[in-house]
N, C-alpha and C positions, 0 to 999 in steps of 0.2 A: 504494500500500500504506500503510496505517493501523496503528501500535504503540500502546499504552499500558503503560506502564512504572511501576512502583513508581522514585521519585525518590530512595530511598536506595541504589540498586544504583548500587556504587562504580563506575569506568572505563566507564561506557556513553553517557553521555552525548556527542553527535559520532558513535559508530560507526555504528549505522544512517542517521542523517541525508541523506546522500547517496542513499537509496535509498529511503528511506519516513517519511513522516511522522510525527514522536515527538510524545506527549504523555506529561509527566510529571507523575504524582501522587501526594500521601503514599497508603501503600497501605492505609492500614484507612478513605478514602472513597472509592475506586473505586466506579463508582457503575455500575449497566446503561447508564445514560444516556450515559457516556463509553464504554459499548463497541458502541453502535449501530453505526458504522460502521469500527468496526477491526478487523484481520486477524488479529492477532496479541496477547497478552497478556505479561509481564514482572514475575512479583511474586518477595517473599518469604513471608515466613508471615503476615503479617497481615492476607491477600487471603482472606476464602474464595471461594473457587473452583468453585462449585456451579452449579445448576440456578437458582436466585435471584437471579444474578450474570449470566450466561451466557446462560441459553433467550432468542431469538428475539435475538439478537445476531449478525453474521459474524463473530466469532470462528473462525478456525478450527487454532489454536492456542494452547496454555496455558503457558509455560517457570517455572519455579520456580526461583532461581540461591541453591539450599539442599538441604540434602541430605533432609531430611524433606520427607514430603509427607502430613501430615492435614490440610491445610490444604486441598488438592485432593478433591473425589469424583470420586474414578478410575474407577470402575462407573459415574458419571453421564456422565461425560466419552467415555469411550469407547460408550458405548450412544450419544450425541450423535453422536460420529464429530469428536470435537475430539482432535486431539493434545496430547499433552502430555511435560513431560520434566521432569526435575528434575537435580542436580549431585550425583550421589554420590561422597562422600569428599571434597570439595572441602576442606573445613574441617576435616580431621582433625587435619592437624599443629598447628592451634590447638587444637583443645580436648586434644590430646597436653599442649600448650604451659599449657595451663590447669590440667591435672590436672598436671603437674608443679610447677606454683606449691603449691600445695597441699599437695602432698607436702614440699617443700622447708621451707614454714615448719613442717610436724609434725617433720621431722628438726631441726628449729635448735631447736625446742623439746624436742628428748631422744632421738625414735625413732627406733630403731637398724632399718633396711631389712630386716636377717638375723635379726631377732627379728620382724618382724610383716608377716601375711599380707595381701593383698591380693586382695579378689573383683572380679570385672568380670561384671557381668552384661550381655549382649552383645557378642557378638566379633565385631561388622563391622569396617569397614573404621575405625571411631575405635576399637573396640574392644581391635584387634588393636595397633593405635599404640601406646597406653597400657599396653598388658602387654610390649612392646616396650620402653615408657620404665621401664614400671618392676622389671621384669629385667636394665635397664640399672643401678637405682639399687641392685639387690640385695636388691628384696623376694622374697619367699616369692609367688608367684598361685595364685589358682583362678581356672578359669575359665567361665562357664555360658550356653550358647546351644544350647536347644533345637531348633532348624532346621536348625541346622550339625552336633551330634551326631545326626541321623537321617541328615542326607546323607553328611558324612562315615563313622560308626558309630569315632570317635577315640575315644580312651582321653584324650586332654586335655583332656576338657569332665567336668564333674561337674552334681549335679540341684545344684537351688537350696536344699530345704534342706540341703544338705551342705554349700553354700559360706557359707551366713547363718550355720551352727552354729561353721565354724572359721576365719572374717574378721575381724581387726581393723576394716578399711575394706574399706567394700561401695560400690564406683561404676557407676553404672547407665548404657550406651550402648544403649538401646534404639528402637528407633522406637515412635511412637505406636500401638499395635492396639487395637481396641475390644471383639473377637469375636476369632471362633475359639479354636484350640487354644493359638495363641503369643498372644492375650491380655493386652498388657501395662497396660492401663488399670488403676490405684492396683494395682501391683503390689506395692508397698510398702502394706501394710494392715495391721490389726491381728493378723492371723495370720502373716503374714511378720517381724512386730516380735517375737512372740513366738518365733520358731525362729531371731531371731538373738542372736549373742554377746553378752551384755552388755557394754557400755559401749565398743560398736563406734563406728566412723565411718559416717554415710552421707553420700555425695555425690551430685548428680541434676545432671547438664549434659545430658540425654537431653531429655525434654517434661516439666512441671509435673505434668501428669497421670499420668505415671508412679508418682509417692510422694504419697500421701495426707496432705494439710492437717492434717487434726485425728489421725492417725496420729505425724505428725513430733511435732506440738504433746507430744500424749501423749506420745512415749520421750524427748523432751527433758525433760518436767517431774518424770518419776518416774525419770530417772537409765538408762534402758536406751540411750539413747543419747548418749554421750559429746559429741558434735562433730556436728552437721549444716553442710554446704556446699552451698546451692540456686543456679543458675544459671538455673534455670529453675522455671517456680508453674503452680499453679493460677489461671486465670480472668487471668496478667496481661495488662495492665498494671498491673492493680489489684491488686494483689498482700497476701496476709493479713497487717495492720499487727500482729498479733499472734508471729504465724512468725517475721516479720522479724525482731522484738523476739528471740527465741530463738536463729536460726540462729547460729554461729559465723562465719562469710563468708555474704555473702548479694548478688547481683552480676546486673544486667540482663540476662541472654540474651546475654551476648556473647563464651561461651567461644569458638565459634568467629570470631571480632572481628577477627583478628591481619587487615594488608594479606594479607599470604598467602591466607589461606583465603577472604577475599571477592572479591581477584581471582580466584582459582580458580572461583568459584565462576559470576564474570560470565564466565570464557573460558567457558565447558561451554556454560553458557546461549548464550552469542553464536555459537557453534559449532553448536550445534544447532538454532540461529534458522536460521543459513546455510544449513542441510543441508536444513532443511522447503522455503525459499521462495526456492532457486536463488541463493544473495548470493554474491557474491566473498569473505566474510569467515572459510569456512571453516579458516584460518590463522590468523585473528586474534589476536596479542597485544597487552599497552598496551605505548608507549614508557619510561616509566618508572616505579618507585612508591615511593612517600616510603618515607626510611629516619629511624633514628634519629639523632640529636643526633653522637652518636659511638660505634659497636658495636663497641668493643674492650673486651675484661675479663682486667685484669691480672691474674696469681694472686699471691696473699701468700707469703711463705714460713714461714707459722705451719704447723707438725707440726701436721695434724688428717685422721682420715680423709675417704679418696678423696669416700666421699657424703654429706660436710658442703661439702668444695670444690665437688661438683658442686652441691649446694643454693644454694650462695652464687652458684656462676653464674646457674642458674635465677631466682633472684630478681633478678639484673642487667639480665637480657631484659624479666623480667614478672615485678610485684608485683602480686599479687591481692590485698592486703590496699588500695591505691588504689583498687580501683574500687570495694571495699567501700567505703569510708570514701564516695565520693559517693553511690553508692546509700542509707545511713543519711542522709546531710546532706537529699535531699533525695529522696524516693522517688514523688515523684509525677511528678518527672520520669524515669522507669522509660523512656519511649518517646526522651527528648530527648536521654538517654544515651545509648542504641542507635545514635541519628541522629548523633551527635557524637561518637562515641569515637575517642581519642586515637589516635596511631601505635604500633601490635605488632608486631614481625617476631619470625618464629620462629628456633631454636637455630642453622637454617644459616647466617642470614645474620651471626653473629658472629663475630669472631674472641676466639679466647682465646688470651693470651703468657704462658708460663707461667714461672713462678720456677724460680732453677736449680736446688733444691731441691724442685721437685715430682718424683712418685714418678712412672714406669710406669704404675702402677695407676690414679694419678687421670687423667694423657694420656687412657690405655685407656677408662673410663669417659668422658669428656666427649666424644671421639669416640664413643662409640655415642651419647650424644645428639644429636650431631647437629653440633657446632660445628666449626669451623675451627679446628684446631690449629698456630700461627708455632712451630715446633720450635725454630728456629733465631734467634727472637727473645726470647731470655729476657731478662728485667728483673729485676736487683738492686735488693728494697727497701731 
């Protein structure tokens, strides 16, 4: 048996080994030629995955260790008789992890949770995280997912322009669609800029293609849009040197980054590797995975509310304002960042000791994000 693996997918390297021949490559030159003779494929999003890749290869399966999949043509793929699979939700609690960076620096800069609302356009499974984290932090939500209000028929979903007319911050979790009804290609366009709030936020960790390039450029320069945050562009790696210039954060594709959600994302894949072609590894997990320096966060005993506290933890896990600052230093390395990002872990793996003078309320909150609370370890500063 023959693999070819995209060589940034973290913990894989050694697991198949034992059982089938790996070859690893950066994955935007996968080439047909490397898949004359393999059985199997292993990318992330920079593979396309098509008919031009594929035909007249033994491939005879595709894994994706990502939760999108436009990178795949699933109509070509299965008409081919190629399997295929992708990691849904694998990476949610990082980009939860991401949109709460985010949040945390607009609260340190003034905004009060219980004064301003929050849209989530798409409520999967990152969707659903993020209205989770931030009814933890005590924002106001809307929320907008047309496929899930038909199935469901919930009274918790609103249409979209009702949630663009009364959003502070609009954050977009959508998959890539090109067609049909749920359509999300430049969803964000010149008629969507118009029906939202002025001097809203938008945020895109969703696909670049989702919010439109010269859409952003426009509400940023004539003032309808207060704060843009892209995680993700149009056409990157090469990403609009103009945009960039404009955004308020502006950050490589690496919301979902954290070790978390990349291992998550290699077990689904390694798991479902197992499952296709008979492997021992359907259990599979790694032995270990880097932590940080030191994941404890003291709390202060400064009087301040609960979700300025929980801000400042957020920001102790993960500053988004650092991967900014490299992305501006040097943006052309967009790909080399991706390849090299530092160590993330999410809210669970911290501990927080809190001051003896922390309230209930803020405990309360930082457990619903998710951290480890030492009750019985409090520190006098």
């Amino acid at each position: 048996m023959k693999i070819v693996a995209d060589d940034k997918i973290p913990t894989l390297k050694g697991v198949f080994e034992p059982y089938a021949e790996v070859s690893y490559l950066p994955g935007n030159i996968i080439s047909k030629e490397d898949l004359k003779d393999a059985d199997a494929l292993i990318v992330r999003t920079r593979t396309k995955c098509n008919q031009n890749l594929l035909e007249n290869t033994k491939v005879k399966m595709v894994a994706t260790a990502t939760i999108g999949t436009d990178h795949l043509d699933i109509p070509w793929l299965e008409q081919a008789g190629i399997q295929w699979c992708n990691a849904p939700g694998c990476n949610s609690g990082s980009v939860r992890q991401y949109i709460g960076s985010v949040l945390a620096h607009l609260i340190m800069d003034g905004m009060i949770p219980s004064q301003t609302t929050l849209g989530i356009v798409g409520v999967g499974m990152v969707g659903t995280k993020v209205a989770q984290l931030a009814n933890a932090l005590g924002f106001k939500v809307l929320l907008n997912d047309p496929p899930r209000q038909r199935k469901e028929k919930s009274d918790q979903f609103c249409d979209l322009p009702h949630l663009l007319k009364h959003s502070d911050i609009v954050t977009f979790h959508t998959p890539l669609n090109k067609g049909g009804q749920d359509a999300t290609y430049h969803l964000f366009n010149k008629d969507t800029l118009s029906q939202l709030k002025k001097g809203a936020i938008v945020i895109n960790s969703s696909r670049g293609e989702v919010t439109q390039t010269e859409t952003l450029i426009h509400g940023i320069e004539n003032g309808h849009l207060s704060r843009v945050v892209l995680d993700v562009w149009e056409n990157e790696p090469d990403i609009h040197h103009n945009l960039h210039l404009k955004v308020w954060l502006g950050t490589p594709h690496i919301a979902g980054y954290s070790v978390d959600g990349k291992a998550n994302g290699s077990i689904m894949t390694i798991h479902a590797m197992a499952k296709a072609f008979g492997l021992p590894l359907t259990d599979w997990q790694p032995n270990t995975l880097p932590m940080p320096e030191n994941p404890v966060i003291h709390l202060e005993g400064t009087p301040e509310p609960s979700f300025q506290t929980a801000a400042k933890a957020i920001l102790q896990t993960y500053n988004i304002m650092d991967d900014d600052a490299r992305l501006r230093r040097k943006p052309q390395e967009f790909e080399k960042q991706r390849g090299g990002y530092p160590v993330r872990r999410e809210f669970h793996l911290w501990a927080v000791v809190p001051h003896t003078t922390t309230n209930p309320q803020t405990i309360q909150m930082l457990r619903e994000l998710g951290f480890i609370l030492h009750e019985n370890g409090t520190e006098n500063n």
